[in-house]
TIKOLLUM-587804 format. One line per 10 residues: their letters; for each residue x, y, z of N, C-alpha, C. Coordinates in steps of 0.001 Angstrom, whole numbers. Layout:
N
a	X Y Z X Y Z X Y Z ~ ...
% end
This chain:
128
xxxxxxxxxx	17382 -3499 3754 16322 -2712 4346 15240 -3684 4796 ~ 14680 -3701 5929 13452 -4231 6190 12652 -3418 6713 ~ 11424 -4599 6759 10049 -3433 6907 9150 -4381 7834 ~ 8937 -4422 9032 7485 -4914 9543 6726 -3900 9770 ~ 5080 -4288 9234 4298 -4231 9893 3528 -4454 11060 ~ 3038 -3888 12281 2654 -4651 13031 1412 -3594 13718 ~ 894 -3932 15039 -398 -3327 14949 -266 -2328 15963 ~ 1078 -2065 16123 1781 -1358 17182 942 393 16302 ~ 759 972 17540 549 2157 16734 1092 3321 17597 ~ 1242 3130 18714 1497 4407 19685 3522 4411 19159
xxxxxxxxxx	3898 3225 18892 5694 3231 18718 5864 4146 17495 ~ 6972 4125 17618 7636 4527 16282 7109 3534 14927 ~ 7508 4077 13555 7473 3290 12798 9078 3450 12202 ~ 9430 2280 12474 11171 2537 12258 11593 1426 10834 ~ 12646 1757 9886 12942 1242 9021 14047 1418 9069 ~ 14887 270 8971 16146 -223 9440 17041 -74 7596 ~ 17696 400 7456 18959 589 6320 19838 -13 6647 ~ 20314 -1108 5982 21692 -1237 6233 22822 -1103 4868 ~ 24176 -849 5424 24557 -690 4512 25848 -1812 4608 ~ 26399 -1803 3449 27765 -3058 3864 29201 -2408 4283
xxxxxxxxxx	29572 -1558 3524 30167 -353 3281 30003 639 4961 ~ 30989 1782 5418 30641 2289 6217 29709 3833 6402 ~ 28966 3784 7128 27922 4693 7053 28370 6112 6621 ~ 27664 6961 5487 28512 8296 5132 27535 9012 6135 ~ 28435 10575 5817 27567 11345 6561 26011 11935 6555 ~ 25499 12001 5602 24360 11997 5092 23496 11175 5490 ~ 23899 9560 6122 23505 8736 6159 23028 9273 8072 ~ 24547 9272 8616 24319 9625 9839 23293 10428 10312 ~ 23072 11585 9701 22199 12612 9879 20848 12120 9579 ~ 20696 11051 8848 19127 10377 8589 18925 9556 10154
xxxxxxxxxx	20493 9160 10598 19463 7890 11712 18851 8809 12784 ~ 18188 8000 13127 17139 8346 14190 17699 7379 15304 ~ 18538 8219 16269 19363 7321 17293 18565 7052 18498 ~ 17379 8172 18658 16574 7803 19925 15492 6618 19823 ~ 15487 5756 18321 14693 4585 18475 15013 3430 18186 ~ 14575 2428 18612 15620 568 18380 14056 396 17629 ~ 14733 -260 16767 13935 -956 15704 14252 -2753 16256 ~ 12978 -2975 17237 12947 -4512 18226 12863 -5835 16626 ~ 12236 -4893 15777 12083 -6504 14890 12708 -6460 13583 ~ 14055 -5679 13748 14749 -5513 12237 15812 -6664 12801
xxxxxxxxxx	16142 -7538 12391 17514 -8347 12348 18479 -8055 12144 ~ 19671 -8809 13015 20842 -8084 13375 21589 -7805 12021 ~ 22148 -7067 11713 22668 -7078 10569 24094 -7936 10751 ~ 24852 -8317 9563 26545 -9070 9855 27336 -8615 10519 ~ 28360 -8925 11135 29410 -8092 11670 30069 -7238 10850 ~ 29949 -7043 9211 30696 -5888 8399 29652 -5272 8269 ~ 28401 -5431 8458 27710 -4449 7818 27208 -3121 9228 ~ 26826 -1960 8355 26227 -830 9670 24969 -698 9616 ~ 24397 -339 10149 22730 340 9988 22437 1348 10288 ~ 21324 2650 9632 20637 3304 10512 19242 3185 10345
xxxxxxxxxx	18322 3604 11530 17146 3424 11673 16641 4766 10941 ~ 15627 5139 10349 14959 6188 9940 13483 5759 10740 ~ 13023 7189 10910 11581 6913 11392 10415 7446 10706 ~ 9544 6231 10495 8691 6841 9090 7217 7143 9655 ~ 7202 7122 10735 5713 7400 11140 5296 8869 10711 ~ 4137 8637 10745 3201 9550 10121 3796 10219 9127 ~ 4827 9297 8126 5167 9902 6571 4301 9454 5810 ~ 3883 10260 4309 3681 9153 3334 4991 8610 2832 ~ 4784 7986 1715 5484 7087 970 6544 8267 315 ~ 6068 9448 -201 6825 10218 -1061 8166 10829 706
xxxxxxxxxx	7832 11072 1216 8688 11472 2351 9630 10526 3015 ~ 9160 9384 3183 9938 8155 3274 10960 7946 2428 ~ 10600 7849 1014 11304 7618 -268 12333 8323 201 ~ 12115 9596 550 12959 11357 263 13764 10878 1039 ~ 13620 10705 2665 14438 10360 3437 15132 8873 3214 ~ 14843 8089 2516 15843 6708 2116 16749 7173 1461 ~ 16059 7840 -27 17471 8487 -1208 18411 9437 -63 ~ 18124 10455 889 19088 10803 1343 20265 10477 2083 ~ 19598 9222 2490 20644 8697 3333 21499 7524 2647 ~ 20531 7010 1803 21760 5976 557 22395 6608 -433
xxxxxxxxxx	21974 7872 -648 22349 9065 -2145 21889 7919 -3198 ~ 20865 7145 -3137 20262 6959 -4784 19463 8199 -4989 ~ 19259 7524 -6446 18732 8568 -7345 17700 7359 -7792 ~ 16555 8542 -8436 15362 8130 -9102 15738 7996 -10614 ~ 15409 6998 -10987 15867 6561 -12228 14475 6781 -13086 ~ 14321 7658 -14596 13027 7680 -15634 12629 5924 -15759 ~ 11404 6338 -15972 10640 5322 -16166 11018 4750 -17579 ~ 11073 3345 -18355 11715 3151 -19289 10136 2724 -20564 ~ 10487 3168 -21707 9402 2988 -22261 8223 1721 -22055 ~ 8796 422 -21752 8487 -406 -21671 7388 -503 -19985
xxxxxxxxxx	7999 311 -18954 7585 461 -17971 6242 1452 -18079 ~ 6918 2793 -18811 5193 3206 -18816 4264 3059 -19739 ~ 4606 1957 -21061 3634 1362 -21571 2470 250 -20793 ~ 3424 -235 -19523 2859 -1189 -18619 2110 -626 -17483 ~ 2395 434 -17339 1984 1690 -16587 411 2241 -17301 ~ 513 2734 -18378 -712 3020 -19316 -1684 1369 -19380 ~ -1208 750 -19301 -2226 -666 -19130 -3079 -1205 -18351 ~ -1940 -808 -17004 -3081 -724 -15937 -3898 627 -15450 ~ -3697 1518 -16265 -4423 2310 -15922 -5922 2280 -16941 ~ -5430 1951 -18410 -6511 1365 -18743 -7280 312 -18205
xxxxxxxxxx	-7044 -846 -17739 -7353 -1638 -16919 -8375 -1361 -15744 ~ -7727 -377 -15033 -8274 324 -14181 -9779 1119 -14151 ~ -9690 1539 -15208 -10974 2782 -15819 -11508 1431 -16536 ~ -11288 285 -16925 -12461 -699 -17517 -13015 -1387 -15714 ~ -12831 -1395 -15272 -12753 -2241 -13728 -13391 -1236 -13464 ~ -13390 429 -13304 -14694 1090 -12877 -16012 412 -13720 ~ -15846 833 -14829 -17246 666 -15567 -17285 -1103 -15182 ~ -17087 -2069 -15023 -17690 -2973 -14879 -18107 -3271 -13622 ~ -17632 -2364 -12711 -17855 -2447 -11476 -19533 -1690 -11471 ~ -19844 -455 -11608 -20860 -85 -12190 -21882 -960 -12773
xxxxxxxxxx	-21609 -1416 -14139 -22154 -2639 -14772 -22688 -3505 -13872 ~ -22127 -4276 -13425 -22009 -5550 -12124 -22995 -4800 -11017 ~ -23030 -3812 -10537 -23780 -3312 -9180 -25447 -3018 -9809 ~ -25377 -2389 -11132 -26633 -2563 -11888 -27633 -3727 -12042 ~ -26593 -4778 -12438 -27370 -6112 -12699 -28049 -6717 -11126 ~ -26748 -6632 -10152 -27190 -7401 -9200 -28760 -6330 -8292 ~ -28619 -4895 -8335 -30090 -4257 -7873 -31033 -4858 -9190 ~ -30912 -4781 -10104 -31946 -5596 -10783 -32651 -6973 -10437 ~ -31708 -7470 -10214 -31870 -8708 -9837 -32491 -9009 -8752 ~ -32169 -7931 -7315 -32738 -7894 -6196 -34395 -7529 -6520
xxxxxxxxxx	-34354 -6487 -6961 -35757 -6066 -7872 -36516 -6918 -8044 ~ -36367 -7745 -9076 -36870 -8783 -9707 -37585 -9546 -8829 ~ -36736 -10195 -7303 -37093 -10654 -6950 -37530 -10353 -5716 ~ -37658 -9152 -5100 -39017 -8812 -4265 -39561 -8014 -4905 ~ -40118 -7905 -6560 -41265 -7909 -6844 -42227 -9279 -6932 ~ -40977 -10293 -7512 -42057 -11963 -7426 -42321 -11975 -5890 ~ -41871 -11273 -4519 -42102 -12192 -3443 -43359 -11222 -3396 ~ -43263 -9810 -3579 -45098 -9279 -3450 -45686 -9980 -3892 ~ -45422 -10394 -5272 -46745 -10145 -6033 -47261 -11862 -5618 ~ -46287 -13191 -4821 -46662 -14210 -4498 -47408 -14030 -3703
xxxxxxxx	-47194 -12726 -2413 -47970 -12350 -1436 -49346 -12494 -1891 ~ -49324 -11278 -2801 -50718 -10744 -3435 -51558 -12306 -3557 ~ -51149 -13016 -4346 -51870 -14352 -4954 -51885 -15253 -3819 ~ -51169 -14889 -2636 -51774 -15610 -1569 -52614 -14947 -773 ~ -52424 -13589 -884 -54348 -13090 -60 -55480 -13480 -850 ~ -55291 -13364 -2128 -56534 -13965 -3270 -56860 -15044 -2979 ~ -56117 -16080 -3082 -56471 -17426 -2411 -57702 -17235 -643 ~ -57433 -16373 -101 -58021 -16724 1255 -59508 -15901 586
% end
C-alpha cells in the first residue's frame, strides 16, 4: 500500500493496494477504475493493484474501505497495548495542565516586566 501526500487538492486522493496473490472480488468492487494514482509505483509483474479513493474520507471510512477490499479484520487491542494506550493518555491530561502552568508563568512574566518599564517611565518624568 502506499500513500503520498501532496498539495494537490482539486485530484482525487487515491491509495494504491496491492496485492501479490490475484485480486478477489470484493477487492474489485473497491477499485476505483476511473482514477490513476500518477505517484503510486509500479507494482511487480506478479503482483495486482486496486486504487481506492479516499478523498474527503476520514480515517474510520478509509480503514472500512481497505478491510473490505483485503478482508482483514480488526484485531483487540492486547493488554500491553492498552496499558500503553492509558499512558499516553495520562501523559496527555499532564501536558494540558502544564501547558496551562507554562502560559501562566510566561503572562506573569510579561507583567512583571511592563510594570518595571512604567514604573522606569515614571522615575524618568521625576527626574525632568
Amino acid at each position: 500500500m502506499t500513500v503520498k501526500q501532496t498539495d494537490e487538492q482539486d485530484g482525487p486522493a487515491a491509495l494504491t493496494v496491492y496485492f501479490a496473490e490475484k485480486i478477489g472480488a470484493r477487492a474489485a468492487e473497491a477499485h476505483a477504475a476511473d482514477i490513476q494514482d500518477k505517484y503510486a509505483p509500479a507494482g511487480l509483474s506478479t503482483e495486482r493493484s486496486i486504487v481506492i479513493d479516499a478523498k474527503g474520507l476520514d480515517y474510520t471510512e478509509i480503514w472500512k474501505r481497505v478491510k473490505n477490499a483485503t478482508g482483514a479484520e480488526d484485531l483487540p487491542a492486547t493488554p500491553e497495548e492498552l496499558a500503553e494506550i492509558e499512558k499516553y493518555n495520562k501523559m496527555d491530561e499532564r501536558s494540558k495542565v502544564d501547558r496551562t502552568r507554562v502560559a501562566a508563568i510566561r503572562q506573569a512574566k510579561k507583567d512583571q516586566e511592563r510594570m518595571l518599564r512604567e514604573a522606569r517611565g515614571e522615575v524618568e518624568k521625576l527626574k525632568q
